[in-house]
Residue, then its C-alpha position, 0 to 999 in steps of 0.5 A: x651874642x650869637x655864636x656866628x657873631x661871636x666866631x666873626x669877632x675874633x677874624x678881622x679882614x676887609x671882607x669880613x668888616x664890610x659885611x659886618x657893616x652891611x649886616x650892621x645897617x641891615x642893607x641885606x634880609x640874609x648874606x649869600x655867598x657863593x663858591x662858582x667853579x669852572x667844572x674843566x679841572x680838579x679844585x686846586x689849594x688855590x680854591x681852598x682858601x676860596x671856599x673857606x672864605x666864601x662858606x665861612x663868610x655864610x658860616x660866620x654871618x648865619x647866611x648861606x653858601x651856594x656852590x655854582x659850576x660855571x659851565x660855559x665852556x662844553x668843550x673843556x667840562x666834564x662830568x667827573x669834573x664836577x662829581x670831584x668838586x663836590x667831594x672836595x667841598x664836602x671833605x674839606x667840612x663845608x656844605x652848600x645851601x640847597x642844590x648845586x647850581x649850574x650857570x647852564x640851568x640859566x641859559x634860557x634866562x640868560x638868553x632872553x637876557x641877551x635879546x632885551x640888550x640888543x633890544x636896548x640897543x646895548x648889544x650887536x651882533x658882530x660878523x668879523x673874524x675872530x682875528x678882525x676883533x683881536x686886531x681892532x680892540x686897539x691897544x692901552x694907548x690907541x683906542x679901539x675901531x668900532x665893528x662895521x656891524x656896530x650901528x646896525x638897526x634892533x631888528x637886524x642884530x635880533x634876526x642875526x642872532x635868531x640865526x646864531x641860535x639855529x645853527x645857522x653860523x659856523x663857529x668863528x663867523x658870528x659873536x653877540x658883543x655888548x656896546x659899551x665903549x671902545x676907548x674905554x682905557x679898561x680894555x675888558x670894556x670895549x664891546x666884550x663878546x658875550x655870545x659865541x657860537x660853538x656847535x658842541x654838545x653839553x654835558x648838563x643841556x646836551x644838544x640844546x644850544x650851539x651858542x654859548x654865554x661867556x663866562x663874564x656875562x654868564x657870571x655876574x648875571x647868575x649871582x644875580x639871579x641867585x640873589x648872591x649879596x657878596x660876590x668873593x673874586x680874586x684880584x685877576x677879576x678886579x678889571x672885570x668888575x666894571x663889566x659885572x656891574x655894566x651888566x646887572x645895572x643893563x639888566x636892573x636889579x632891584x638889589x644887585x650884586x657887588x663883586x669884592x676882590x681878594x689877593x690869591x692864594x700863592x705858595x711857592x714851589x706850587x703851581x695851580x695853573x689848570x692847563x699846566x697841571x692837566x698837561x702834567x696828567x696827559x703826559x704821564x709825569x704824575x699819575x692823575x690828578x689825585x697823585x699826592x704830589x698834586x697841588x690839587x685838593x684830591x692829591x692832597x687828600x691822598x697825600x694825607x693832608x688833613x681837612x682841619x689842616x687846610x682850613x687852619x692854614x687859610x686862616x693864617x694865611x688871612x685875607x688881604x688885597x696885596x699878593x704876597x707869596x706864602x711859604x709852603x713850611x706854613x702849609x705843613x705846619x698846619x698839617x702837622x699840627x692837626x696830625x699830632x694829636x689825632x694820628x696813632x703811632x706805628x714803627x716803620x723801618x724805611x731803610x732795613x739793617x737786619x740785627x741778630x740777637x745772639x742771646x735772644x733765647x736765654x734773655x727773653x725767656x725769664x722776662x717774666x721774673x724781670x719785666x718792668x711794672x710798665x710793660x705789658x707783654x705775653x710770651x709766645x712759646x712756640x713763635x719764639x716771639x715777645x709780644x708787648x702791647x704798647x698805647x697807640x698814643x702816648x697822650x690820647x686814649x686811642x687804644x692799644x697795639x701789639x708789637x712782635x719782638x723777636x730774634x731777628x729785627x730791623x732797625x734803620x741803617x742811618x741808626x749805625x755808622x762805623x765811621x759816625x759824623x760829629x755829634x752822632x748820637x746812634x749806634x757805631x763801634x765807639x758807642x754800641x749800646x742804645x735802647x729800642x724802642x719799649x724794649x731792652x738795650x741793645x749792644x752790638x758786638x760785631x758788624x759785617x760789611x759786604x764788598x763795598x765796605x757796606x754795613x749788611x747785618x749787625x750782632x747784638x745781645x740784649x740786656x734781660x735787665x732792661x726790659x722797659x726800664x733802666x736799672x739803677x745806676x745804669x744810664x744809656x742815651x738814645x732810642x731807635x725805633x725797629x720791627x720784627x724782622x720774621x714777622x714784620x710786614x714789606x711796605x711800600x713807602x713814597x716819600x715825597x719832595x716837592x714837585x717843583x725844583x723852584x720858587x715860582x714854577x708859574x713862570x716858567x716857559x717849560x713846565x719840565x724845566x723846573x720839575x724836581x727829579x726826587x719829587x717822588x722816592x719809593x722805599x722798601x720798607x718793613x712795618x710793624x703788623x697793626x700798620x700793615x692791617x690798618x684800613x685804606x685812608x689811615x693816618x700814622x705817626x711813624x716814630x721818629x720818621x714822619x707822618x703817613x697814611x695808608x694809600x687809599x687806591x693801592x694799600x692792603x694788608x698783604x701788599x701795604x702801601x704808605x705816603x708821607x705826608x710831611x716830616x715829623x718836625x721843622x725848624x719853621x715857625x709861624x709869625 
């Protein structure tokens, strides 16, 4: 058994059983499959699961996958659409067969396509308004008025349609309609436009044309021309499926392509409407497509959401007919799985207490005599500072760190309370020792309040006994992660919420109404010195806090910045 049939044993879905079928009675030489992106905004996490499948269905069958734009539009695509495209495809580990494609590459096809319809008489050359046709489309209980122009001769509608090509037509004044049925109860059947004018250059064909393929001809005719064997769309596209076959069987095709339908990928608290999103970028509320809180491929990169985590997420997701609406703790669930063993650990303070040790030089300075065997660790005379090295995972060889402890620290001001809740299990008054973290047990002796009653410094001593181990017959419960506070590093860290306040953030009128006010938090932070000179891009487990990434445009070393990229852990567990 082959390794791709042997990968597509383990994944049953309707898709992939109908092609198991095909691949069974050998009704196609190879699969091709297709990923076919309008170029008029960034890949959204609904276009995940889209692309997983399309090029995983090639991947799994041993076909291949060709990645197409769909540039009908001139008016909405631009350049930097289609070079992010392609950068999301290949960072989410995908790769297209040959060159991309462009449904504009076609055009001269596709217009000669359009001429042997109205040759055939199955396409006109219409000349009413685009408000006449609106109005004349009928309803799904009246069936529609045919266009005054609808019977008119071959050499009429080809002579109009020359006109149309030569500029000839301002936009809105003329359309090429195929002549189908205008009872058909499928409204997307009663005579579709399939040319427009538009006098507007294009970014791949520049002033060539000034009319325009739509994007339902366009399509189905360019997976034919491709030789596509298995054409993947979302149910919104099921009532167009019987244009798409209309007009691969008008055109004739010896092996023509069949469209299958698949229930879209839905999330709640996310929204991937491309006009609402890019709506949100021209008004400043996030600050571009690739700002983290995003559901755009290109914010989730930034946010640090991992390739891995993404196609695992799509995977459980699974591929069926019926839309459903997937909790987004999934989502984070696979990302946090693919973190946990591929991430190094760092400590971050995201929320400073400054601590004293009041009997740090006494206590460290015989750390030789009393360190344990485990910790590795060089005294620095001069800087007064105890640098102990430490594994960068506690379970996976990635090297070590060194961390500075020193005489002043930072630990998180949620790790003391004067008046702790129940069930706190830090640092207060009746509990004033815990351990830090590779380190010695702290005690805290005094805590100063400011006028507000707020708890700005502690003074604590250490136990030189400690040091990495617990002496016998000396138990102490808890462990609080710090960083240096003389040598330490000021960061800014983002901590993100969701970007929606509610479930369905799709159907609301105002996009503004249902934005979350704490979507975004930005912290002044303190990290240990190997996070801060970590490369743009990098991934951290920050202990006991979360896991974050060094912001790819704005981290460096004097100036660190970190995003989260989802919590440490959940109560959420998959099905």
């Amino acid at each position: 058994m082959s390794e791709h049939s042997s990968n597509n044993a383990q994944k049953n879905d309707f898709i992939r059983n109908i092609i198991r079928d095909d691949v069974n009675a050998q009704k196609y030489p190879q699969i091709v499959t297709r990923f076919p992106p309008e170029p008029n905004g960034y890949l959204h996490l609904g276009h995940v699961k889209s692309i997983c499948l399309n090029f995983g269905i090639a991947e799994e069958f041993g076909g291949v996958c060709n990645l197409r734009f769909d540039d009908t539009n001139p008016t909405a695509e631009k350049q930097d659409f289609i070079d992010n495209i392609e950068n999301d495809v290949k960072w989410l580990g995908f790769e297209w067969a040959g060159e991309a494609h462009h449904a504009s590459g076609y055009f001269d096809q596709l217009y000669a396509w359009a001429v042997q319809l109205i040759e055939q008489g199955d396409a006109y050359v219409d000349l009413q308004s685009p408000e006449q046709i609106r109005d004349n489309r009928g309803s799904f209980n009246e069936a529609g008025t045919p266009s005054p122009q609808r019977d008119a001769s071959v050499a009429e509608n080809l002579a109009l349609f020359d006109e149309m090509k030569d500029g000839k037509f301002a936009e809105g004044e003329a359309v090429l309609r195929a002549k189908i049925d205008m009872a058909s109860p499928n409204m997307n059947m009663r005579d579709p436009v399939i040319y427009r004018v538009m006098h507007q250059s294009h970014h791949q064909t520049g002033d060539k044309w000034c009319i325009y393929p739509m994007y339902d001809f366009a399509h189905p005719l360019s997976d034919a021309l491709e030789g596509i064997t298995h054409s993947l769309c979302t149910l919104e596209f099921e009532d167009h499926r019987p244009f798409y076959d209309w007009a691969v069987e008008k055109i004739g095709f010896e092996v023509p392509p069949h469209q299958y339908e698949f229930s879209r990928l839905n999330v709640d608290h996310t929204m991937t409407s491309k006009r609402k999103l890019k709506q949100l970028v021209d008004e400043g509320v996030v600050s571009g497509w690739d700002d983290p809180r995003m559901p755009t491929i290109a914010g989730m990169r930034r946010r640090g959401y991992t390739p891995e985590g993404l196609r695992d997420f799509c995977e459980r997701v699974g591929v069926t007919k019926v839309d459903s609406v997937v909790d987004f703790r999934l989502l984070e669930f696979s990302i946090r799985q693919s973190l946990e063993t591929t991430t190094a650990r760092g400590m971050a303070v995201l929320k400073p207490l400054k601590v004293t040790i009041t009997n740090f030089a006494e206590a460290v300075s015989s750390w030789e005599s009393q360190k344990a065997d485990s910790v590795n660790a060089r005294w620095d005379e001069g800087a007064q500072t105890l640098w102990l090295k430490q594994p960068k995972h506690p379970n996976v060889d990635m090297g070590e760190r060194e961390i500075p402890f020193t005489e002043t620290l930072y630990i998180d001001q949620g790790d003391y309370e004067i008046e702790p809740p129940a069930g706190y299990k830090r640092l207060s008054p009746e509990k004033p020792e815990i351990r830090l973290r590779n380190t010695y047990v702290l005690a805290v002796t005094e805590h100063i309040t400011n006028d507000a009653g707020n708890v700005t410094e502690l003074k604590a001593t250490i136990d030189p006994a400690t040091l990495g181990n617990n002496p016998e017959g000396r138990k102490v419960k808890g462990v609080i992660h710090w960083v240096s506070a003389s040598l330490g590093v000021p960061a800014t860290v983002r901590m993100y919420e969701q970007l929606f306040s509610v479930e369905d953030p799709g159907s609301a009128s105002d996009v503004h109404q249902v934005l979350n006010p704490n979507s975004l938090t930005e912290l002044a932070a303190v990290v240990e010195p190997s996070l801060a000179n970590a490369d743009a891009g990098t991934r951290f487990q920050f202990e006991r806090e979360g896991y974050f990434i060094a912001d790819s445009e704005e981290h460096t070393s004097d100036k660190p910045v970190f995003n989260q990229i989802v919590s440490l852990r959940d109560s959420y567990k998959p099905a």
